[in-house]
N, C-alpha and C positions, 0 to 999 in steps of 0.2 A: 504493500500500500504506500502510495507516496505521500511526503512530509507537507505540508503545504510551506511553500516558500515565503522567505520575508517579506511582510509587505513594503512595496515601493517607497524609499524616499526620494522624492522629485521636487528638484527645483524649475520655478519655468514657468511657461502661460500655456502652452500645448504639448501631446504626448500622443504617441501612435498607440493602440492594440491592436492585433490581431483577433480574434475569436479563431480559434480554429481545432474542430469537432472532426474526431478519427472517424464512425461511418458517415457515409455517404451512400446514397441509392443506385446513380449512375455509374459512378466510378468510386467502386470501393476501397477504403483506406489512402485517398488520390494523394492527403498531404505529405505523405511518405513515401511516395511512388519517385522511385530514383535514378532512372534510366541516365539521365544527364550528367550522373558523378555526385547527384548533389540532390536532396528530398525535396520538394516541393514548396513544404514550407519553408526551406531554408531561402530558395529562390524570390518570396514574397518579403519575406523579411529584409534582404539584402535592396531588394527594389524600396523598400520604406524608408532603411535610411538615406537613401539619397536625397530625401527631403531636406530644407536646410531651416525651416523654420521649428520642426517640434524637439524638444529636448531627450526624444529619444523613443524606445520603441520596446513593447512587450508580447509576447503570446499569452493568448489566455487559453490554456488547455485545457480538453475536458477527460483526458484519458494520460496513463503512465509512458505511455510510448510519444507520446507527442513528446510529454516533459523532456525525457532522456535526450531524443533526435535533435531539440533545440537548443541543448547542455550541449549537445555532441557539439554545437558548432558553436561554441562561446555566447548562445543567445540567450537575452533574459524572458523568464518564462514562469506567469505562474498557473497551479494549478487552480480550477474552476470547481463548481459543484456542475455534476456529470450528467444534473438531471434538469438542468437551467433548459427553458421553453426556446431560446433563440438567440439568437448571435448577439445581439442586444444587450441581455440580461447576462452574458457573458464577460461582456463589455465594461457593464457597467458595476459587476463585482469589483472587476479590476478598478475600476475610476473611482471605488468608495473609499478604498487608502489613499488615494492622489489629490492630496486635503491641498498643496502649493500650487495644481494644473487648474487652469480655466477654462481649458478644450483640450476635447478627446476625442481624436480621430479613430474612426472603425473602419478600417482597411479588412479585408476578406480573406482568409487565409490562400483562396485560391485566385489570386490577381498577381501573378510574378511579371506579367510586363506593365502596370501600373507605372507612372511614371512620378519623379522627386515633384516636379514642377505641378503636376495634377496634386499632389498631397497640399505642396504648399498654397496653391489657389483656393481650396476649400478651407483654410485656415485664415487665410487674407477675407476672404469674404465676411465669415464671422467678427473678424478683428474689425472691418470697417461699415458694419450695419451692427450696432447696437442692441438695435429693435428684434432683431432674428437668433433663434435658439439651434437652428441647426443650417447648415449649408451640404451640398450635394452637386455632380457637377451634370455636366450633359454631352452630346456629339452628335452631331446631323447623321440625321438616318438619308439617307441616298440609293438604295433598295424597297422595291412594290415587297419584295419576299417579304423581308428585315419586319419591314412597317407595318405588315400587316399577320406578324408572327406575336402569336399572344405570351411567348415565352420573353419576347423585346417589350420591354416595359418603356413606356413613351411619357415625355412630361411636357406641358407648354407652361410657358412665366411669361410674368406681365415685364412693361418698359426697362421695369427697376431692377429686374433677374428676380426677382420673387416667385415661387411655384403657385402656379395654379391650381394642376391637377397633374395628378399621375395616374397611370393606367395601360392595362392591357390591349385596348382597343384601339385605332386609331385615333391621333388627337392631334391636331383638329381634323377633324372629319370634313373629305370635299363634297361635298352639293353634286358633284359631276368631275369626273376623273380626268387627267391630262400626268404624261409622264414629265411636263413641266414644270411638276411641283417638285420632282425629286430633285430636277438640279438648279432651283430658286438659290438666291444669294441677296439677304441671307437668308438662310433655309425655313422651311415652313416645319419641317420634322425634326425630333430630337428624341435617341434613345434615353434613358436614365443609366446611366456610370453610379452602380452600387460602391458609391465609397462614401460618408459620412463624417460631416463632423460636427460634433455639440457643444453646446456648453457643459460643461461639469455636472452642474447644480439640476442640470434639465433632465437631463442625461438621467438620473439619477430616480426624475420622476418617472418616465415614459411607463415603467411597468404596472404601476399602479393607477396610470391612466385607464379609462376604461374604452373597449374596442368600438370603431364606431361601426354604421350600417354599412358605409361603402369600403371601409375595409373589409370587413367580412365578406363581401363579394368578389372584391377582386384582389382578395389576400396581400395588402399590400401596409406593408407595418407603417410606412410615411403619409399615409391618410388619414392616421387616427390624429398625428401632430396637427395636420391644415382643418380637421374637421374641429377639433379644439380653439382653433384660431390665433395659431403661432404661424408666424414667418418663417419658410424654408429658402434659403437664399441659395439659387442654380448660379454655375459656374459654367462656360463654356469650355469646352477643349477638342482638340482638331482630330484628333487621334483615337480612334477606338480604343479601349482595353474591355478583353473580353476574361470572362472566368474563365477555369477550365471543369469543365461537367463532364464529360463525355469519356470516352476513349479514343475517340477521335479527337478531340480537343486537346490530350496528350501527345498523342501524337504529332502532330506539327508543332507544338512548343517545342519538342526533342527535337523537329527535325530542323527548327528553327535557329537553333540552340548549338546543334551540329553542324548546321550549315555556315554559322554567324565564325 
């Protein structure tokens, strides 16, 4: 049984976790999957720090073997309660000792080309709106597939970068279709880029918020915040990052990787 580790002393205004939970459905036990010389997670963590704004960067593990694999490689890591509901409440185990952090970014254990500059843009956002309890970033969708793939979660904001809405469906929905909207400039479509960051103190509430109706439908944990009537502040970026789900989705990281 593993010890649970020290909790965090941090100095700083923001601080990366990871969340990241050994099964998976798709691709089993993915964040140890090694092919490349190097596990998975290690690859997402090593992408975190290149960020230059957060004081530094944790796993929050829900199983003994993550812990080990992320010691293996000089990484800091603590362990989780194994029965916590969601990457979230993982999250924000870890951010309840980080009493000196003012944002806590949630990076996805499975995002290894994630990029330093996408971390630090969603930490900028927070730092220069105030009013807003979380920020999240985005990417033009430029695919009929992509766009109208309910596994691509889509968001539109108003003037200010503010989120509107997010959702499975298409959004904004055309009246009458033209492949003219995919290569509009700027664009009319935008995936959601699952990477998060909060405040502290927010962070901390989110679970004991209660679920609202349109989350329930379209299972999407960032609806219960805008249903509450908190400011989610989008960020744009030019570059997709995609998770890795799949088997296929491993596979070209490696071959990426090999090839690079």
């Amino acid at each position: 049984m593993a010890q649970p580790a020290p909790r965090l002393r941090v100095r700083g205004t923001s601080y990366i976790v990871i969340p990241a939970r050994l099964a998976s459905t798709r691709l089993p036990r993915k964040l140890l999957l090694d092919e490349t010389g190097k596990p998975l997670i290690r690859h997402t963590y090593e992408a975190a720090l290149r960020a230059t704004r957060p004081e530094g960067v944790c796993v929050a593990a829900d199983d003994e073997e993550i812990v080990q694999a992320v010691r293996a490689f000089g990484g800091r890591v603590e362990m989780t309660d194994p029965n916590a509901p969601s990457g979230t409440d993982r999250v924000a185990e870890v951010a309840r000792g980080m009493n000196g952090v003012d944002i806590v970014v949630n990076v996805q254990g499975d995002e290894p080309e994630l990029s330093g500059e996408s971390i630090d843009l969603a930490i900028r956002l927070l730092e220069e709106a105030p009013e807003a309890v979380m920020s999240t970033l985005a990417t033009p969708i430029r695919s009929r597939v992509q766009l109208e793939d309910p596994a691509c979660v889509k968001v539109v904001f108003d003037a200010r970068g503010r989120a509107m809405y997010f959702s499975r469906s298409v959004i904004p929905h055309p009246r009458s279709w033209s492949d003219d909207l995919l290569r509009a400039d700027p664009p009319h479509f935008y995936q959601h880029v699952g990477l998060y960051a909060y405040r502290r103190d927010f962070l901390l509430q989110i679970a004991q918020m209660p679920e609202s109706a349109i989350e329930k439908i379209e299972k999407l944990e960032q609806l219960r915040v805008l249903n509450a009537g908190y400011s989610i502040m989008v960020g744009v970026v030019d570059e997709p990052t995609f998770g890795i789900d799949t088997p296929e989705d491993y596979r070209a990281f490696v071959e990426k990787r090999r090839a690079g």
